[in-house]
C-alpha positions in Angstrom: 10.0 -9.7 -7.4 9.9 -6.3 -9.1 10.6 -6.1 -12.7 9.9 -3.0 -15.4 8.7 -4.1 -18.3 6.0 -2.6 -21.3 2.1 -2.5 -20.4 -0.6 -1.4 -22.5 -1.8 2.3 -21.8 -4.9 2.6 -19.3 -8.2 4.0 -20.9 -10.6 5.6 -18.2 -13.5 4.6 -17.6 -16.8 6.4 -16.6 -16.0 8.8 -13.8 -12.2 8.0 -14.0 -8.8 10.3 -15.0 -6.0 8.9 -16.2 -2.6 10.9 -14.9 0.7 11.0 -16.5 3.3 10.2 -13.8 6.1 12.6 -13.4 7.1 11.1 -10.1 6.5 8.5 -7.2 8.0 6.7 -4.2 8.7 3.4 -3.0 8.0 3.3 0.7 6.6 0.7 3.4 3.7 0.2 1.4 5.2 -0.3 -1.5 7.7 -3.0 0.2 5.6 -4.8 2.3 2.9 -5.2 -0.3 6.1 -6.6 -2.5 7.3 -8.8 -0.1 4.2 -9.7 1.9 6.5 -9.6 4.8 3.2 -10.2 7.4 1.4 -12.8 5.9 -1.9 -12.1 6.9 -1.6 -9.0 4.4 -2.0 -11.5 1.4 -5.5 -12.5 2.3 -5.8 -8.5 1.4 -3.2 -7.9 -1.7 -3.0 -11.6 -3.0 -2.4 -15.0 -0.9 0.6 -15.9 -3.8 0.9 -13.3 -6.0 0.0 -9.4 -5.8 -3.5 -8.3 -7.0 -2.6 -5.4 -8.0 0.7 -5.9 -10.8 1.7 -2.4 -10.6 3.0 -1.1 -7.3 3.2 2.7 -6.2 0.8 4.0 -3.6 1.9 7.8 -3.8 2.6 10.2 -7.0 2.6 13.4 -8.4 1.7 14.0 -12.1 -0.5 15.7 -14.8 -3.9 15.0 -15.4 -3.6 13.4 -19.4 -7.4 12.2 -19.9 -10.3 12.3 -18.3 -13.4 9.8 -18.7 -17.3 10.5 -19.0 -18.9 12.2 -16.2 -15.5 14.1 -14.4 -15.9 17.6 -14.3 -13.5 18.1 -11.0 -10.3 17.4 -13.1 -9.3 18.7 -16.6 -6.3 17.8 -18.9 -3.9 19.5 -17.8 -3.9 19.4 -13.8 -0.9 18.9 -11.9 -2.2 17.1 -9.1 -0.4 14.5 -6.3 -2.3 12.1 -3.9 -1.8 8.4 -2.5 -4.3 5.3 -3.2 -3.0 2.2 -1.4 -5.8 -0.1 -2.8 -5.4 0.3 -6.7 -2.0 1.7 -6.9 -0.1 2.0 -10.1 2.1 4.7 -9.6 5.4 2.8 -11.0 4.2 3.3 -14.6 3.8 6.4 -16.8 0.5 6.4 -16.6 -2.2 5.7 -13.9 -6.1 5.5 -13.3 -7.9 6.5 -11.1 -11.5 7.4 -9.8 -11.9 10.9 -9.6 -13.1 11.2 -6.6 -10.1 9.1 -4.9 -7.3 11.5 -2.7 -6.1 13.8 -5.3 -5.3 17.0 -4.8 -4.1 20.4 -6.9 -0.4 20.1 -6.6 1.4 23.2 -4.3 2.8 25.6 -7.1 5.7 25.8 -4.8 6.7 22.6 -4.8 8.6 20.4 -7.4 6.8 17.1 -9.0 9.3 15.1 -7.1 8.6 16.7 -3.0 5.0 16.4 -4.2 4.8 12.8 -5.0 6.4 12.4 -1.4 3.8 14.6 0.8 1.1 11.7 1.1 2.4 8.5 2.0 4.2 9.2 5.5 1.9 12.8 5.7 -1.4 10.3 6.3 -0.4 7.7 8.3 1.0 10.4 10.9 -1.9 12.2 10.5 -4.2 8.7 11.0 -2.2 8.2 14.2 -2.2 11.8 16.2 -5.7 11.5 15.3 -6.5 8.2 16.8 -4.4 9.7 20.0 -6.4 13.3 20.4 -3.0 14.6 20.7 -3.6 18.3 21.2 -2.0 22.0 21.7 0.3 21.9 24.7 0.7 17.8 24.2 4.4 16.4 25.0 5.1 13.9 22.0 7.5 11.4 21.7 8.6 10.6 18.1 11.0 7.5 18.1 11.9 7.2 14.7 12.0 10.7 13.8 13.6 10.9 10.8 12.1 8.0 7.9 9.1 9.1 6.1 6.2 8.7 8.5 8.6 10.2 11.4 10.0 13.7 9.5 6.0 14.6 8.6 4.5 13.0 12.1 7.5 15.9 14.0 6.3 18.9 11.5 2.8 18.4 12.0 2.7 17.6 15.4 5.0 21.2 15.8 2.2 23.1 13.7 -0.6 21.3 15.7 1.1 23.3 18.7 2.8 20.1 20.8 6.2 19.8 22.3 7.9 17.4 20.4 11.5 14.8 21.9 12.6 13.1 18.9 14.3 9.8 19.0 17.4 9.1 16.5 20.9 7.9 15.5 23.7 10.6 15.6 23.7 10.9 12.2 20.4 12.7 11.6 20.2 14.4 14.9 21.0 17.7 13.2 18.2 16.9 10.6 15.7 16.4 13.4 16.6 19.8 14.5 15.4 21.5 11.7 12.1 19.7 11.2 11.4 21.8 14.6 11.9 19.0 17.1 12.5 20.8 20.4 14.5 18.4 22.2 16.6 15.8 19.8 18.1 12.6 21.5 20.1 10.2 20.4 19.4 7.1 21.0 23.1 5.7 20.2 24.2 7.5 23.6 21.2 7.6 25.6 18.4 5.3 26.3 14.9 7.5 25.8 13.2 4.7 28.4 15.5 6.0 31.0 14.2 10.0 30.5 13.2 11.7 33.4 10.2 13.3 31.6 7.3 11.6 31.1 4.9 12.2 27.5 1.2 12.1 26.9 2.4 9.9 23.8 5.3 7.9 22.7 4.7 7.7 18.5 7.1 4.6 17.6 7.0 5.7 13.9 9.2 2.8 12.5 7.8 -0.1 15.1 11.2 -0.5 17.2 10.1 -0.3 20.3 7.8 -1.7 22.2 5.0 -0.7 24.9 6.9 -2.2 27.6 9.8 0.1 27.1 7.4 3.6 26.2 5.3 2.8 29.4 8.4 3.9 31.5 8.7 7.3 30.2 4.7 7.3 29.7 2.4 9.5 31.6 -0.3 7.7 33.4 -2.9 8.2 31.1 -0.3 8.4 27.8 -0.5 6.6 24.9 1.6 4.5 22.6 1.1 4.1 18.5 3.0 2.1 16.5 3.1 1.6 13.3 4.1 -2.1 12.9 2.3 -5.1 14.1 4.5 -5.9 17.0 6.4 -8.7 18.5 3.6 -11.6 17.8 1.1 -9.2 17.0 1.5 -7.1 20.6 0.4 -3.9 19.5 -3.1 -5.7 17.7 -3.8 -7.2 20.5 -3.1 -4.7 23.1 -5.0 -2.4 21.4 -8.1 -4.1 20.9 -7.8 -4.8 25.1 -7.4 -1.1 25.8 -10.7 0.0 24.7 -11.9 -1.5 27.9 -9.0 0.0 29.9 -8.3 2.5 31.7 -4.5 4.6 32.5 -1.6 3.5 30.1 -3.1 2.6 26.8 -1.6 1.0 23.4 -3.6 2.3 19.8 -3.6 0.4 17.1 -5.9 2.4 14.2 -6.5 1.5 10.9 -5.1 4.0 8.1 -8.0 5.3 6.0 -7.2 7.6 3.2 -9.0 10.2 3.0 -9.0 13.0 0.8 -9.5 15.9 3.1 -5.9 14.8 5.0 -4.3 14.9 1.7 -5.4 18.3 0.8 -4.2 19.4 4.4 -0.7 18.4 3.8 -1.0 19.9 0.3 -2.2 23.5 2.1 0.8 22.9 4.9 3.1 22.2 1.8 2.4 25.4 0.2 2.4 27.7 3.2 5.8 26.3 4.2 4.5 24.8 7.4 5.2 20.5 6.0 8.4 20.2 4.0 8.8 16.7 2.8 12.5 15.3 3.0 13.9 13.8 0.3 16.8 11.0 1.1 17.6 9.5 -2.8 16.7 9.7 -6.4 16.1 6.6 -9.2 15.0 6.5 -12.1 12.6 3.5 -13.3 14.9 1.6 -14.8 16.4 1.5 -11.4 13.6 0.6 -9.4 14.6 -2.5 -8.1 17.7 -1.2 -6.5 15.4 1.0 -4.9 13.5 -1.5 -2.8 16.4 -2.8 -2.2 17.8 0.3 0.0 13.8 1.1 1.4 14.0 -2.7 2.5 17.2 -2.4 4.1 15.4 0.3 6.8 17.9 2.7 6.4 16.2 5.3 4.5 16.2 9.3 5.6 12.6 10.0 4.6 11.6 9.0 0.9 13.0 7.6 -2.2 11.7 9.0 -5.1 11.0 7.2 -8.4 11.3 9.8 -11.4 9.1 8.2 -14.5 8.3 11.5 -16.3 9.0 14.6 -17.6 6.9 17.9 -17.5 
C-alpha cells in the first residue's frame, strides 16, 4: 500500500549527499517492489513488508548537503541517477553515497526527462550487453514503446543495428520517430509469422515467450526478456543455455552501474536518447499513479513532480 505522509529530513553521513528532489518516476521497480508481485523478490526487499519505506529507484534533483569526506559533489549540483537498493526518491529529499550512479544532469534537459533517462535507459543497456548485439545486428524490440522499450529502440539505433519494433496501432507512429526502421503492429500481424529472421528478439515488457521468438530467430539468435516467464521459463532456460549451443534464451542480472548512467546522460545531451514522457502527478497523487503503471498500459514513464527549482 502506498501512502504520503511526513518523515523526518535525512542527515548524511560520512561520504554521503543528501539531494533535494525535483522529480522522479514510478516504474516496474517501483511497482513490483510495492506489490511483491514475484514472491521470491521479498526474500530481497522484505518477506512481509518493504525494507526500504520510501520507494523511487530513479530521480533528478539538486545536490542540498553534502557529508564529511565528498569532494565529487557540491551544494548546488543538478544531478539525476537510479539506485534500486536504497531508493527514496518519493520524498523531497534523498541520501545517498556519493559514489552511487549519479551523474551531472544534461543542461538540455528539464528536471522532469532527467529523472526518466535511468530506469528503462539501464536495464536496456544491461540486456544488449548481455546479447553482444553489435553494428549491423537485426533487433527485434517487442514492446517498443513502455520505458525499457522507447530507450532499448534509440540505443540500439545509435549502437548502429537494424531495429523491427513490435506494437499496438496506437503507438506505431511513436515507434517511428524513436528511429525504428520497420514498425509492426502486432494488432494486425503476428511478428512470429515474419519472414525475416533477427540475431535477437528483446521482449522488453515479458509478453512473449521463447517458443514464439525462436520462429522468427536466427539460428544462433538470442532472446532477453525482461520478466521471469511463464513458471520461471526464461530463469531456467537461461541458466541451461550456457551449455548450449544455436538458439539461446538470456537471463542477466541488472547491475547499476555508474558509467551506463553517465552514457545515457552524454546521449541525452547530444540528442542521440530522448526519454518519452506518457503522464504527469504530483505527490499527492502518487497512488493513482501506480495505479495506471500497474495497469501496463503506460507509454514510457510517469513522472512524479515533488520539487521545485
Amino acid at each position: 500500500m502506498v501512502t504520503v505522509t511526513d518523515i523526518p529530513k535525512p542527515q548524511p553521513q560520512k561520504n554521503e549527499i543528501i539531494i533535494r528532489v525535483i522529480a522522479s518516476t514510478v516504474n516496474r521497480t517501483d511497482d513490483g517492489l510495492r506489490s511483491a508481485s514475484y514472491f521470491i523478490s521479498r526474500f530481497f526487499t522484505g518477506l512481509f513488508k518493504p525494507k526500504q519505506q520510501v520507494l523511487g529507484s530513479e530521480f533528478s534533483g539538486i545536490v542540498e548537503q553534502v557529508g564529511e569526506g565528498v569532494s565529487k559533489w557540491k551544494s548546488g549540483d543538478h544531478v539525476f541517477g537510479f539506485n534500486d537498493t536504497r531508493m527514496g526518491a518519493h520524498a523531497e529529499f534523498m541520501v545517498l553515497h556519493d559514489d552511487d550512479a549519479i551523474a551531472l544532469k544534461p543542461e538540455n534537459l528539464s528536471f522532469q526527462q532527467a529523472a526518466s533517462l535511468s530506469e528503462g535507459g539501464h536495464y536496456a543497456l544491461a540486456d544488449i550487453y548481455a546479447a553482444k548485439v553489435k553494428s549491423g545486428d537485426e533487433v527485434l524490440v517487442y514492446g517498443a514503446t513502455g520505458a525499457i522499450g522507447t530507450a532499448a529502440v534509440q540505443l540500439l539505433k545509435y549502437m548502429g543495428v537494424k531495429v523491427t519494433a513490435v506494437v499496438d496501432s496506437n503507438r506505431v507512429e511513436l515507434a517511428h520517430s524513436l528511429g525504428a526502421d520497420v514498425v509492426i503492429d502486432y494488432e494486425k500481424t503476428d511478428y512470429s509469422e515474419l519472414p525475416h529472421r533477427f540475431d535477437l528478439v528483446f521482449d522488453s515488457v515479458g509478453k512473449s515467450s521463447f517458443s514464439v521468438a525462436r520462429k522468427v530467430l536466427k539460428p544462433s539468435g538470442i532472446y532477453v526478456s525482461t520478466e521471469l516467464g511463464k513458471r520461471g521459463d526464461n530463469v531456467w532456460r537461461g541458466l541451461i543455455s550456457r551449455f548450449q549451443s544455436g538458439q539461446r534464451v538470456l537471463f542477466p542480472i541488472p547491475l547499476t552501474r555508474l558509467e551506463d548512467i553517465q552514457l545515457l546522460g552524454k546521449l541525452a545531451a547530444d540528442g542521440k536518447y530522448t526519454p518519452v514522457i506518457d503522464r504527469v502527478y504530483r505527490l499527492d497523487d502518487i497512488v493513482e499513479a501506480h495505479r495506471y503503471v500497474g495497469s501496463g498500459q503506460k507509454t514510457g514513464n510517469v513522472i512524479i513532480e515533488i520539487g521545485s527549482v
